[in-house]
N, C-alpha and C positions, 0 to 999 in steps of 0.2 A: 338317853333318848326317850320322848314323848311317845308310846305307840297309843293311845288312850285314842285315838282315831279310828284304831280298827273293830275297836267292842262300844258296844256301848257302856254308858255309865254303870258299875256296880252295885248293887247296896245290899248283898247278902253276905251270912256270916262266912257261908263256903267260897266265894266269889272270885276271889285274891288267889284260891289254892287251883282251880279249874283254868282261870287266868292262868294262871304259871306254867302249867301241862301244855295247853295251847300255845303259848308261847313258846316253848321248846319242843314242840312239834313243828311249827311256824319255820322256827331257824334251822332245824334238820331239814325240811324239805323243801325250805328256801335256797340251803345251799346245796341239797343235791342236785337241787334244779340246775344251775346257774353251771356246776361243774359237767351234768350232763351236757346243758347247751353247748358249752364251749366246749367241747370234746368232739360231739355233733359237728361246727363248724369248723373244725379243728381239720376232721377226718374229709371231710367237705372239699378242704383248699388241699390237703397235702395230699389225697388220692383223685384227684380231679382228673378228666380226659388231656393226655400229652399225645401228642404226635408221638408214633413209633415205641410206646411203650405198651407193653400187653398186660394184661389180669392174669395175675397168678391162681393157682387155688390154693388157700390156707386153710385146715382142717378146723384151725382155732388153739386156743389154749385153757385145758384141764383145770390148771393152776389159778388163771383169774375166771374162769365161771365156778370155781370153787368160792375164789373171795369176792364176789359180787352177788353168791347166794348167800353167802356166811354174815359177811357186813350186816344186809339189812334184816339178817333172821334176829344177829345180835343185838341193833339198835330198836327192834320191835320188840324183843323182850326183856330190854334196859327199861322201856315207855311202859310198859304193863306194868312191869314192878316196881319204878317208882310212885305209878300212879293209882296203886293195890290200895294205899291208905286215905287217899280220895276218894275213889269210888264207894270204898265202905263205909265211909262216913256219909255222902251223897244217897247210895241206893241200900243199903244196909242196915248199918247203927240209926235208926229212928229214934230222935230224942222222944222223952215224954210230953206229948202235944200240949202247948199253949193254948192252941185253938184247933180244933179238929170240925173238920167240912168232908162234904160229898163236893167232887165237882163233875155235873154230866154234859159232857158232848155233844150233841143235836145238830145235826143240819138246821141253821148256821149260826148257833148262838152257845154259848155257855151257862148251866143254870148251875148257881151255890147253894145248896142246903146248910144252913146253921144248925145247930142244937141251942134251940128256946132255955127256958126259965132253971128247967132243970138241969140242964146242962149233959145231957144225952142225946146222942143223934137216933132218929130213928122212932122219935116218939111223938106224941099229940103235937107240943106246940114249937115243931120244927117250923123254920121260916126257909124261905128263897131270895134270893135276889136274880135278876137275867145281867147278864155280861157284866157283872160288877162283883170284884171278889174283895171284901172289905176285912182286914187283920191288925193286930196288934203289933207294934215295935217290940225287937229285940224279945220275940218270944218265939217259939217251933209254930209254922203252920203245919199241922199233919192234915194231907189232902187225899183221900180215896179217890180215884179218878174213874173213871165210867164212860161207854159209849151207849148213844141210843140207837144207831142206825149202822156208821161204816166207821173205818180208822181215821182217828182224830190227833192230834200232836198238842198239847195245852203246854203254851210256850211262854213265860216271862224273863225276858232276854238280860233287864236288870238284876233281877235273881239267880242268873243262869242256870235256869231250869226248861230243859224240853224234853216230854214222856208223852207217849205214845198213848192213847185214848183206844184200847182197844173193846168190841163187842162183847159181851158174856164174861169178861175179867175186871175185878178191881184191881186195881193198880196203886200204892201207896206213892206221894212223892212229898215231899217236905222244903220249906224253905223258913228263912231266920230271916226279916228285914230287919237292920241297922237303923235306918231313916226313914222319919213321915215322909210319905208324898203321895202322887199319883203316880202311876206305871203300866206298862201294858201287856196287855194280854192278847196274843195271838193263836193262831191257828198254824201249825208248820209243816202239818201233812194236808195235799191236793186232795177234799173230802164232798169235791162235787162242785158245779157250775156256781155256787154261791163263798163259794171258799175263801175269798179275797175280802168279803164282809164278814167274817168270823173272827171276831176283836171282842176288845173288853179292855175293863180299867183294875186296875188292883190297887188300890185306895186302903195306903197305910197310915195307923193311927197313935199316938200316943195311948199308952195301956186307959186313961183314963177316960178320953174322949172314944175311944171303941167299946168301953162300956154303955156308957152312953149312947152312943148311937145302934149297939146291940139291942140295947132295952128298946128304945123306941121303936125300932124294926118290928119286934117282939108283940108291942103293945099294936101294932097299927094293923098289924096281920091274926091275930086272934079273931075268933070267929064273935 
């Protein structure tokens, strides 16, 4: 079955494995839904108001509020631990950066700091771009993330990536695109009256044409 309807398109190296977690979270409480519903409508028609029959009192039973705490203690601790060697790889293991940026948060835009000529952030002929986060294919972006004002969310839903932008902390977040293209970038925490305009483009490039357009950046912003 096709479920490619419910996410958007992918194109990161971790994508498929985050995918998969969600997915078997999806059908566990897909179908605990469906069997509480019908238990609910169940209890609905077979204890319904009769003539001449009276309400008992039942204390309950020990035995199933044992297994109805046990179940889902155990299936929430099946989900963690299968899902221990994703997250490490996601918030964790940091490959060694391809391309390493600052990305900061502002009411209501996103600014990207590059590392110029020398290829160190941090120094003289650092560049910017506003809502546009421009990278290489099939390399690590390592992204420091930053807020300037309140809590911010830097979401690219292709990449499945969403981290919290918080005040006074840097935050590391990484992603690997697969494929050129255009992609986007949102905003997924409510960070004030302008919040619905806090977008952006993530404009991925063959390693050879994001040189290229690194350098020209470079050259056009020097003083």
């Amino acid at each position: 079955m096709n479920w490619s309807w419910m996410l958007p398109p992918s194109f990161s190296t971790v994508s498929g494995d985050i995918d998969g977690i969600y997915y078997v979270i999806l059908w566990i409480t897909g179908i605990t839904f469906f069997i509480t519903e019908g238990l609910l409508f169940y209890f609905i028609f077979k204890y319904r108001h009769k003539e001449g029959r009276k309400a008992t009192y039942d204390h309950g039973s020990t035995k199933m509020e044992i297994a109805w705490t046990m179940v889902p203690l155990v299936i929430v601790l099946w989900i963690g631990v299968v899902s221990k060697g994703v997250w490490d790889t996601v918030k964790v293991d940091v490959p060694p950066a391809g391309l390493e940026v600052i990305v900061t948060g502002k009411q209501f835009e996103w600014n990207v700091t590059y590392p110029g000529p020398d290829g160190a952030l941090g120094t003289s002929d650092d560049f910017e771009t506003l809502n546009e986060l421009h990278a290489p294919v099939d390399q690590p972006v390592v992204i420091t993330l930053r807020s300037d004002d309140v809590l911010h969310s830097f979401f690219l839903p292709e990449m499945r990536i969403k981290q919290d932008a918080v005040p006074g902390q840097d935050i590391t977040v990484w992603f690997e695109a697969i494929q050129p293209g255009d992609y986007t970038i949102g905003c997924a925490e409510l960070c004030g009256i302008g919040h619905t305009t806090m977008g952006g483009t993530l404009t991925v490039y063959t390693a050879a044409d994001f040189q290229a357009w690194s350098s020209s950046q470079a050259q056009q912003q020097q003083p």
